[in-house]
C-alpha positions as CSV (number, residue, x, y, z in Angstrom):
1,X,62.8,-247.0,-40.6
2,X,62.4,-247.6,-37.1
3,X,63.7,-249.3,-34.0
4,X,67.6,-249.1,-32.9
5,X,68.2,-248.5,-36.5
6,X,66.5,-245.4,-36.6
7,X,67.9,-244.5,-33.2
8,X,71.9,-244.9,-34.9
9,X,71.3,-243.2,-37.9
10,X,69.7,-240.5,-36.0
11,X,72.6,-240.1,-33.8
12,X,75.0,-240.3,-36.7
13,X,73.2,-237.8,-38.5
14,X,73.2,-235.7,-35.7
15,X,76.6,-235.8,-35.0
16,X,77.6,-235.7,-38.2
17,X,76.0,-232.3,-38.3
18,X,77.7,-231.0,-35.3
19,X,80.8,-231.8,-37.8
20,X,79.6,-230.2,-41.2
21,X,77.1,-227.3,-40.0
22,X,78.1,-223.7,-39.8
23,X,77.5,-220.9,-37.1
24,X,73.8,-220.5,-38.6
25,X,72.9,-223.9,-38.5
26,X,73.9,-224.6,-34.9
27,X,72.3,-221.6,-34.0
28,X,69.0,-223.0,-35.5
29,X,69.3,-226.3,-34.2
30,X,69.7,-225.6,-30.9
31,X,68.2,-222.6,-30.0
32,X,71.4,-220.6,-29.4
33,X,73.5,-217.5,-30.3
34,X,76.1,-218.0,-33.3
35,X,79.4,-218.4,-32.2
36,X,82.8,-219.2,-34.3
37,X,83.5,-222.8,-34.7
38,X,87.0,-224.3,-35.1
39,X,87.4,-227.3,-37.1
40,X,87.2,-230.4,-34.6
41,X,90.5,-232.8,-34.2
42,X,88.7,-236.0,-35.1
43,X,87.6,-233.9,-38.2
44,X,91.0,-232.5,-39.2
45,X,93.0,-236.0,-38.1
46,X,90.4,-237.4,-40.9
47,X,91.1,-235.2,-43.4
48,X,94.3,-235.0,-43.2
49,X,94.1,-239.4,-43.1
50,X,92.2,-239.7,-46.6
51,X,94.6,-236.8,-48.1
52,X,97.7,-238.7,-47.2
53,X,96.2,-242.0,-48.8
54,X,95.0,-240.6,-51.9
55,X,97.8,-238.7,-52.4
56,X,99.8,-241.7,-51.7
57,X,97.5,-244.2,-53.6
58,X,97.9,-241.7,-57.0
59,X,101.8,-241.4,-56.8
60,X,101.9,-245.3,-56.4
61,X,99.6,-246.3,-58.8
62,X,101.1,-243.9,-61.1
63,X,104.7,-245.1,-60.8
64,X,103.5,-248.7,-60.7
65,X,101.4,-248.3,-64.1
66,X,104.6,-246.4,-65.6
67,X,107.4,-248.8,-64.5
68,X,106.6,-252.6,-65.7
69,X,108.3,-254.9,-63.4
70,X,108.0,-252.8,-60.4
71,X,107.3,-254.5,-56.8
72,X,104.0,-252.6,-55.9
73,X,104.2,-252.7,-52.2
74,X,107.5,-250.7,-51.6
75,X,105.9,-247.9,-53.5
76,X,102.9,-248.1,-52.5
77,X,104.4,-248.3,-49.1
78,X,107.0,-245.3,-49.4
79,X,104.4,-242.9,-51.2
80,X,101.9,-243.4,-48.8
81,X,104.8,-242.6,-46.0
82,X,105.8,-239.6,-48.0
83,X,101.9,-238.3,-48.5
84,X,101.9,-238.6,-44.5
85,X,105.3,-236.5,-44.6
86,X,103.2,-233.8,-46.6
87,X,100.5,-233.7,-43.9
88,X,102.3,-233.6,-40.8
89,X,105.0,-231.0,-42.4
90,X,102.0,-228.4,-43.4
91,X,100.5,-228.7,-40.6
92,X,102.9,-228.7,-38.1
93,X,104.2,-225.5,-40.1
94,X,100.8,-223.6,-40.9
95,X,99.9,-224.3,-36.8
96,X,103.1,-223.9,-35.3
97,X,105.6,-222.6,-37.1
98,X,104.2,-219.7,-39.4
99,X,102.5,-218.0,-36.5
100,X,106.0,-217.1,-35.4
101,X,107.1,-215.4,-38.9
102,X,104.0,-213.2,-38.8
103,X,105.4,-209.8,-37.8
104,X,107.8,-209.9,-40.4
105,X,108.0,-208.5,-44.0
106,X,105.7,-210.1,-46.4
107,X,108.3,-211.1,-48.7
108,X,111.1,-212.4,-45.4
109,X,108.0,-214.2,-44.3
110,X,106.7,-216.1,-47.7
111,X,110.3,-216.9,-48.0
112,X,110.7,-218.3,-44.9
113,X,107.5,-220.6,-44.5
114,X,109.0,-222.3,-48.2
115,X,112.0,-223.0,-47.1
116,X,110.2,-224.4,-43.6
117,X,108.3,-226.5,-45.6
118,X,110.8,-227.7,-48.2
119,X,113.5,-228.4,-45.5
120,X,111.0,-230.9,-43.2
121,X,109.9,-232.1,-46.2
122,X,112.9,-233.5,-47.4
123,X,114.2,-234.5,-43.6
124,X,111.3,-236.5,-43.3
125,X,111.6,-238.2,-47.2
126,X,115.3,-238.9,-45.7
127,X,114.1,-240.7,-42.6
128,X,111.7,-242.9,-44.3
129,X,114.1,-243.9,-47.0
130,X,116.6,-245.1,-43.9
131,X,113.7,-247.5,-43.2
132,X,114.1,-248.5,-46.8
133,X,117.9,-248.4,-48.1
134,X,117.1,-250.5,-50.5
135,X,114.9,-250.1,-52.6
136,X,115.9,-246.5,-52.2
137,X,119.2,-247.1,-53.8
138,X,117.7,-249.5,-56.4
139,X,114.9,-246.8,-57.7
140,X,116.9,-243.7,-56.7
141,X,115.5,-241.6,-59.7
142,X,111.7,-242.4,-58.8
143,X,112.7,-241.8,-55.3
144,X,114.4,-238.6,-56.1
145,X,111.2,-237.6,-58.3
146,X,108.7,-238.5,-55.5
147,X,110.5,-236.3,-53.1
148,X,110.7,-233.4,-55.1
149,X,106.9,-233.6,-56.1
150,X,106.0,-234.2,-52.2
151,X,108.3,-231.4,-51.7
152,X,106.1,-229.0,-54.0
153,X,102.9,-230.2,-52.5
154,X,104.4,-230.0,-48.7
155,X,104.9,-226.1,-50.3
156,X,101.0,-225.8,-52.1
157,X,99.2,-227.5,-48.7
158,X,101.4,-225.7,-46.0
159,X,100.9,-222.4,-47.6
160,X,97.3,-223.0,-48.6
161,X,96.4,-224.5,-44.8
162,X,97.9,-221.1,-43.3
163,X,95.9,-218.7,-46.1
164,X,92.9,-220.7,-44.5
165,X,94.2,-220.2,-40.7
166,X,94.4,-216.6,-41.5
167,X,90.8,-215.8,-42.9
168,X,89.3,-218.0,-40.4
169,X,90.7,-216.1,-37.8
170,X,90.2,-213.0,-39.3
171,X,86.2,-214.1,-40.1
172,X,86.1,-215.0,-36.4
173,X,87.1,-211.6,-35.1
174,X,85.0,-210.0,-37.2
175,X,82.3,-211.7,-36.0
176,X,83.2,-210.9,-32.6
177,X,83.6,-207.3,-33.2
178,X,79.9,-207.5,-35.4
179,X,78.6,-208.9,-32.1
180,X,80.6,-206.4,-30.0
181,X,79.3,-203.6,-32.0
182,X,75.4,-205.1,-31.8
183,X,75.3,-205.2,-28.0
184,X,76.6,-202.0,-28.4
185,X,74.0,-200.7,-30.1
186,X,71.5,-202.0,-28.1
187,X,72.9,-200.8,-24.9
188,X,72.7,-197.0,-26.8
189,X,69.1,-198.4,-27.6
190,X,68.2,-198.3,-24.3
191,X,70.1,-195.2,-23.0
192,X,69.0,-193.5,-25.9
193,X,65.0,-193.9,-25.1
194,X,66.6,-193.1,-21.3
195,X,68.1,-189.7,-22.0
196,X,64.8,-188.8,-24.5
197,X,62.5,-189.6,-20.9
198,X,64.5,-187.4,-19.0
199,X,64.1,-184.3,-21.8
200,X,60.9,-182.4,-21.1
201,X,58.0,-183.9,-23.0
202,X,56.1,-181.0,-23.0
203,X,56.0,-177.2,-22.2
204,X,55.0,-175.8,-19.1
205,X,52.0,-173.2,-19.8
206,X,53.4,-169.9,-17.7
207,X,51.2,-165.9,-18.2
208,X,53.5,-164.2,-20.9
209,X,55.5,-166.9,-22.0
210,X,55.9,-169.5,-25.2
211,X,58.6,-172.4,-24.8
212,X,59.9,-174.6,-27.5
213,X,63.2,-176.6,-27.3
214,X,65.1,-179.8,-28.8
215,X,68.1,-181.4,-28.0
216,X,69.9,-183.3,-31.3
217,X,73.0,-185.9,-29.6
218,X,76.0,-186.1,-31.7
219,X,76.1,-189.9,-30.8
220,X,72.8,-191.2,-29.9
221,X,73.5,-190.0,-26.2
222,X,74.9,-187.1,-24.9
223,X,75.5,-184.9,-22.3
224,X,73.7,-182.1,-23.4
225,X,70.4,-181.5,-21.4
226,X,67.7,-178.9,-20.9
227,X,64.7,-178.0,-18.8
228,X,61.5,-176.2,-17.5
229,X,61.0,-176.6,-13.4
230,X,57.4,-175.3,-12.8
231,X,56.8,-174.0,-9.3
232,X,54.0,-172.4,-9.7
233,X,51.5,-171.3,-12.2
234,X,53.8,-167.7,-12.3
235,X,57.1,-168.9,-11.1
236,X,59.2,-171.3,-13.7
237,X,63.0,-172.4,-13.5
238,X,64.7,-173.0,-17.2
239,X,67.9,-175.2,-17.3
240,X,70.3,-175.6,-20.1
241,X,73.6,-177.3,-19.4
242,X,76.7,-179.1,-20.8
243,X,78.6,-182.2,-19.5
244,X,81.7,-182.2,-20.4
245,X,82.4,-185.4,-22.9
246,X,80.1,-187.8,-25.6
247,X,78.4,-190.9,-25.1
248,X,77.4,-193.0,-22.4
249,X,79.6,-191.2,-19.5
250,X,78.4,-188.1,-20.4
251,X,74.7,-189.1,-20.6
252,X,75.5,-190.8,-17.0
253,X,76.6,-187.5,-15.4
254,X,73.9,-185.7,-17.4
255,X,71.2,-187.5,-15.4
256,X,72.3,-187.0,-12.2
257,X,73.2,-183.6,-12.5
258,X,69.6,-182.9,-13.4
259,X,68.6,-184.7,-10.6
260,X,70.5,-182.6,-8.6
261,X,68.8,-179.5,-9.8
262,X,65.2,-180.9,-9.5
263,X,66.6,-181.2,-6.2
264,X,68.5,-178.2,-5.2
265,X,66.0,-175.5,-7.2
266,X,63.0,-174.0,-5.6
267,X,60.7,-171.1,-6.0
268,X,62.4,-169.1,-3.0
269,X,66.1,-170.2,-3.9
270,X,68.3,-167.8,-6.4
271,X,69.9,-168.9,-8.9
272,X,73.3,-168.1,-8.3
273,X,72.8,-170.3,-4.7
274,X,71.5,-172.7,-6.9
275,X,74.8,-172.7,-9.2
276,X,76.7,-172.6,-5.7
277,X,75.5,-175.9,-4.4
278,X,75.4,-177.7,-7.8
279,X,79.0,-176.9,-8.0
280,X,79.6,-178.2,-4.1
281,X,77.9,-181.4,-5.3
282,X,79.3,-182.3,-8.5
283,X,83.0,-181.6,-7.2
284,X,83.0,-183.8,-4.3
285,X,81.2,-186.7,-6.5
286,X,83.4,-186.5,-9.6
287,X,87.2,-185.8,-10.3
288,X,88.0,-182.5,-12.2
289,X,88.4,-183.7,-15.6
290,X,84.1,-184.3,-15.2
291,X,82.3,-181.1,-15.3
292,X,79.7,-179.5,-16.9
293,X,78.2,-176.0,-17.7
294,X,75.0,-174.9,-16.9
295,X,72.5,-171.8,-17.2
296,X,70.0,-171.5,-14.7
297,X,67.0,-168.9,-15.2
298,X,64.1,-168.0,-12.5
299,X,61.6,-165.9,-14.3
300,X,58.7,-164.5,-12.3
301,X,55.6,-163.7,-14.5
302,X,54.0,-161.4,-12.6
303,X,56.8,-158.9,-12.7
304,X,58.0,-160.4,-16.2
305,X,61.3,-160.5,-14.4
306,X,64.3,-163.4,-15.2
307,X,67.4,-163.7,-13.0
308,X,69.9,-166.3,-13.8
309,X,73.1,-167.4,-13.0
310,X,75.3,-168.4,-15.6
311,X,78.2,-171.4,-14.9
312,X,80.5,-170.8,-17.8
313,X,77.7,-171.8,-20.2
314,X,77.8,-170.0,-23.8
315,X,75.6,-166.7,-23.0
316,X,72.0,-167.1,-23.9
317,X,70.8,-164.2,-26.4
318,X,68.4,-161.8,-25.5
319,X,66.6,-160.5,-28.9
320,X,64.8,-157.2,-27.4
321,X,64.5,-153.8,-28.6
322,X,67.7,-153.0,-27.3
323,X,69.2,-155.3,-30.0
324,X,71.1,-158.2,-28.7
325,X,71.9,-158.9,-25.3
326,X,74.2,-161.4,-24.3
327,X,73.2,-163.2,-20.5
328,X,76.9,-163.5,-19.2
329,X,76.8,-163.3,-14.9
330,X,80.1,-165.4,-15.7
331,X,81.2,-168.2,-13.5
332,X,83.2,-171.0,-13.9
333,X,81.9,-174.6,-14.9
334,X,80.4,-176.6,-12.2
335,X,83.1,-179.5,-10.6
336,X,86.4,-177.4,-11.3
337,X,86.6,-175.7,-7.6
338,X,85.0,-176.2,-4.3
339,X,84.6,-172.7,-3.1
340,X,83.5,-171.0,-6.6
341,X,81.2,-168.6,-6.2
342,X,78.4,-167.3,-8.5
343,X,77.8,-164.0,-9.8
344,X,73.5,-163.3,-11.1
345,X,72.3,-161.3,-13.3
346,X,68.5,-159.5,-14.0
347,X,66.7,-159.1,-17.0
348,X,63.0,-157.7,-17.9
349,X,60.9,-159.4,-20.4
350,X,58.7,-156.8,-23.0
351,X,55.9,-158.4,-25.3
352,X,57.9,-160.0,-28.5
353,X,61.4,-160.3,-26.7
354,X,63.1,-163.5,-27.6
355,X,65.5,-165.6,-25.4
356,X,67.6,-167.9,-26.8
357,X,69.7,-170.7,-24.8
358,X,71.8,-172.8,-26.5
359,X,75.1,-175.1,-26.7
360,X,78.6,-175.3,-28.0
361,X,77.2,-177.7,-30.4
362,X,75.0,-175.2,-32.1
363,X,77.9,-172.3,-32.4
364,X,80.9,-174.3,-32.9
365,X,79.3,-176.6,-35.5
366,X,82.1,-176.8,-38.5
367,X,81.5,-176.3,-42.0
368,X,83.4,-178.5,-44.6
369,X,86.5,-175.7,-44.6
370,X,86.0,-175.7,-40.7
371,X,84.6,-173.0,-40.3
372,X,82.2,-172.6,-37.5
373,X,78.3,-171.8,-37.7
374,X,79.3,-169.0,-35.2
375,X,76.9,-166.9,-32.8
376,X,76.1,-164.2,-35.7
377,X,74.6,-166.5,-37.8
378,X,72.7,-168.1,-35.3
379,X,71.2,-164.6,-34.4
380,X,70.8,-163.8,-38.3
381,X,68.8,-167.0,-38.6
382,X,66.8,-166.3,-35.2
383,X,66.1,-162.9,-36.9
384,X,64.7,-164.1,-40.1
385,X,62.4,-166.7,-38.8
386,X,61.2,-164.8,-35.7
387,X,57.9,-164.1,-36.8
388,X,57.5,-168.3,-37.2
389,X,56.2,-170.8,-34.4
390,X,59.0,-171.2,-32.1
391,X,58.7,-174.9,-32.4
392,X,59.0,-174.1,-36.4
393,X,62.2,-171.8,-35.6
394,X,63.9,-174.2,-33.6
395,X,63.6,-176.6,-36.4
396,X,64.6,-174.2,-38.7
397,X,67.5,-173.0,-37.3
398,X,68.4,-177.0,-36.6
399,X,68.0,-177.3,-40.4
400,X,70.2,-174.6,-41.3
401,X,72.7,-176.1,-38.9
402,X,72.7,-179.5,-41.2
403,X,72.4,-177.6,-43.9
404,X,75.8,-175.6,-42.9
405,X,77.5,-179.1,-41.4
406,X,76.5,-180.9,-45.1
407,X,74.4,-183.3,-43.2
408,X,77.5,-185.5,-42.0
409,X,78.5,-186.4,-38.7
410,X,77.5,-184.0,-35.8
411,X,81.1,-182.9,-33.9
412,X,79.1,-182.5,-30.8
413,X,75.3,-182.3,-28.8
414,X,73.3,-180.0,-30.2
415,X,70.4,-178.3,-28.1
416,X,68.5,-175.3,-28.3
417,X,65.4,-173.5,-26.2
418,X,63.5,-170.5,-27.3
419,X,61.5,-167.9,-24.9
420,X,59.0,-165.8,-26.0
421,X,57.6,-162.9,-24.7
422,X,53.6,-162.4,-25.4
C-alpha cells in the first residue's frame, strides 16, 4: 500500500508502538539506552474507558436478560455510572491514597486500603442513585446487588492496580541500581587497567639480585602499591606501601603518592630524607584520616649494602643465616604529623639471603574461625618453597593465602616482593 495511506498507517503503527513496546524495544528502535517507562495517560484513561464499559455493558445485560419487563436504559445507564465509580475509586486510591498507608503494618495497611475502597465506592453508588431516585427506589434490590458487586470489584481492581504500582516501581529501581552498578563496573574497568600500568611490568636487572613481586586488590583497586626505581645499573630504590582505605580513593592517593616518590627518590638521597619529605607532602595535601605506610629500600650492589627507612609499614623479613630479621627503623605512617622524623636502618646482603616485603593484607588475612594467616606462617611458607623461582614462591605463597582464606572474598590488598641474594 502506498501513498498517504501508507504514510497513516505508518504513523499509527509507530505510535502505537511507542504505547505497547517495552524498555528493549525502544532501545532497539531508536538507537538508545533502556530506560523505565510509565504507562502513558491517554493509555491508562483508555483502559480504564473500555473497563468501565464492559463492566457496565455485562452488569446491564445481565440484569436486563434476568428481569423481563425491565427498561434497559436506566440500567444500562446506572451500571455503566457505577463501572466508572469502580475505576475512578481504584485509581484514585492505588495513586493517591495507598501511598500514604505504606509505612504501616501489613495487616493496618491491607485493612485500611478495603475499607478506602469500599467506603468511596459506596459514596459514589449513593451520588449516582440521587441523579436517579426513582428507579432506585423502584429496583432497590438490583440496586442494592449492583452496589455490592461494584463494591467487591472497587476492592479486586484497587488492590490489584496498587500490587501492580508496587512491582513496577520496584522493577524500575532495580533497573536503575543494575545500571548504577554497570557504570560502576566500568569505571573499576578502567581504574583497574590504570592501577595494573602503574605496577612495575617488569624487573629491573641489578649485579647480585633477583626481583619478583605481585600485588592481588581486594576490590579490583586498591591502595596497595609496590616498586623498583633503577638509578643506575648498581644503585636500585624498592618501594612497598599502604594507603590507608579500599577502592577508588585509595587507588587515587596510591598514584600520587608514587608519583611523589619517583619524584622525591634519587641515587644520592637517603631513605629516611626520602620518608621525611613524603610525609611533608602527603600531610599538607590530604587531611589525617588519609595516610599510608610505606617501606623504602636503597640497595647498593657493589657493596651489597640495603638501607631503608621504614614508615610504620609491617617489617619486611630478612631470611639470612642469622635466622629471621625483622627491617623495623620504625616511624609513623606518612600524613599523620608535619614534623615526623625518620629513623634508617642498614643491612648486608650474603649469596642466598631472602628479603621479603609485604602488606597487612598478606598477614592479617582471616581464616574461616578468624584467625589470621600470621607472619610465622608466612615465613614457614617462604622457608619451604625457597629453593623455587621467586616468581614461583610468590605464587605459591599467594596460593596458600587462598587456600587459608577458602578462596572467598579478600578482607584487604594483598602484595608481596621477594629479594634474592645471588
Amino acid at each position: 500500500m502506498n501513498g498517504p495511506a501508507a504514510t497513516a498507517t505508518t504513523t499509527a503503527d509507530l505510535a502505537l508502538g511507542r504505547l505497547v513496546r517495552g524498555p528493549a524495544e525502544v532501545r532497539r528502535a531508536n538507537g538508545t539506552e533502556p530506560r523505565p517507562i510509565a504507562m502513558p495517560p491517554l493509555r491508562l484513561l483508555l483502559a480504564w474507558g473500555l473497563g468501565s464499559l464492559l463492566v457496565g455493558t455485562v452488569v446491564a445485560g445481565g440484569i436486563a436478560f434476568t428481569r423481563q419487563g425491565m427498561d434497559l436504559w436506566p440500567v444500562l445507564l446506572i451500571s455503566i455510572l457505577f463501572a466508572e465509580v469502580v475505576g475512578f475509586t481504584a485509581l484514585l486510591s492505588a495513586r493517591v491514597v495507598f501511598p500514604l498507608f505504606d509505612r504501616l503494618p501489613y495487616t493496618v495497611n491491607l485493612g485500611l486500603q478495603i475499607l478506602t475502597l469500599f467506603s468511596g465506592t459506596l459514596f459514589g453508588s449513593a451520588m449516582i442513585l440521587m441523579s436517579q431516585p426513582y428507579f432506585a427506589l423502584a429496583r432497590l434490590r438490583t440496586v442494592a446487588m449492583i452496589v455490592l458487586v461494584n463494591a467487591v470489584l472497587s476492592v479486586i481492581v484497587g488492590i490489584a492496580l496498587r500490587t501492580y504500582d508496587s512491582m513496577r516501581d520496584q522493577i524500575e529501581r532495580q533497573y536503575l541500581a543494575l545500571r548504577q552498578k554497570e557504570a560502576m563496573e566500568r569505571e573499576l574497568a578502567i581504574a583497574r587497567e590504570v592501577q595494573r600500568e602503574l605496577l612495575p611490568r617488569a624487573c629491573p636487572r641489578v649485579p647480585g639480585l633477583l626481583l619478583a613481586g605481585a600485588c592481588r586488590p581486594a576490590v579490583g583497586v586498591g591502595g596497595d602499591y609496590y616498586d623498583y626505581l633503577q638509578f643506575s645499573d648498581e644503585r636500585l630504590g624498592v618501594v612497598i606501601a599502604d594507603v590507608a582505605g579500599k577502592g577508588i580513593p585509595a587507588a587515587l592517593l596510591m598514584a600520587g603518592l608514587q608519583a611523589s616518590v619517583r619524584s622525591l627518590a634519587g641515587p644520592s638521597v637517603e631513605p629516611g630524607e626520602v620518608n621525611h619529605r613524603l610525609n611533608e607532602m602527603l600531610y599538607r595535601s590530604t587531611s589525617t584520616a588519609r595516610y599510608a605506610t610505606l617501606f623504602y629500600a636503597l640497595y647498593d650492589a657493589r657493596r651489597r649494602h640495603l638501607s631503608y627507612s621504614n614508615a610504620g609499614h609491617f617489617p619486611p623479613l630478612h631470611l639470612c643465616s642469622e635466622g629471621v630479621v625483622r627491617l623495623t627503623a620504625d616511624g609513623i605512617p606518612l600524613g599523620l604529623m608535619e614534623d615526623a622524623r625518620y629513623g634508617q636502618g642498614q643491612r648486608d646482603l650474603s649469596p642466598g639471603d631472602l628479603l621479603a616485603l609485604y602488606t597487612d593484607g598478606i598477614v592479617e588475612a582471616p581464616d574461616g574461625s578468624g584467625t589470621e594467616f600470621g607472619e610465622d606462617r608466612l615465613v614457614e611458607t617462604l622457608q619451604r618453597h625457597r629453593h623455587r623461582d621467586l616468581d614461583e614462591m610468590v605464587v605459591q605463597v599467594l596460593q596458600e593465602l587462598e587456600r587459608w582464606t577458602g578462596g572467598g572474598e579478600a578482607h584487604d590488598d594483598a602484595t608481596l616482593v621477594l629479594i634474592r641474594a645471588t
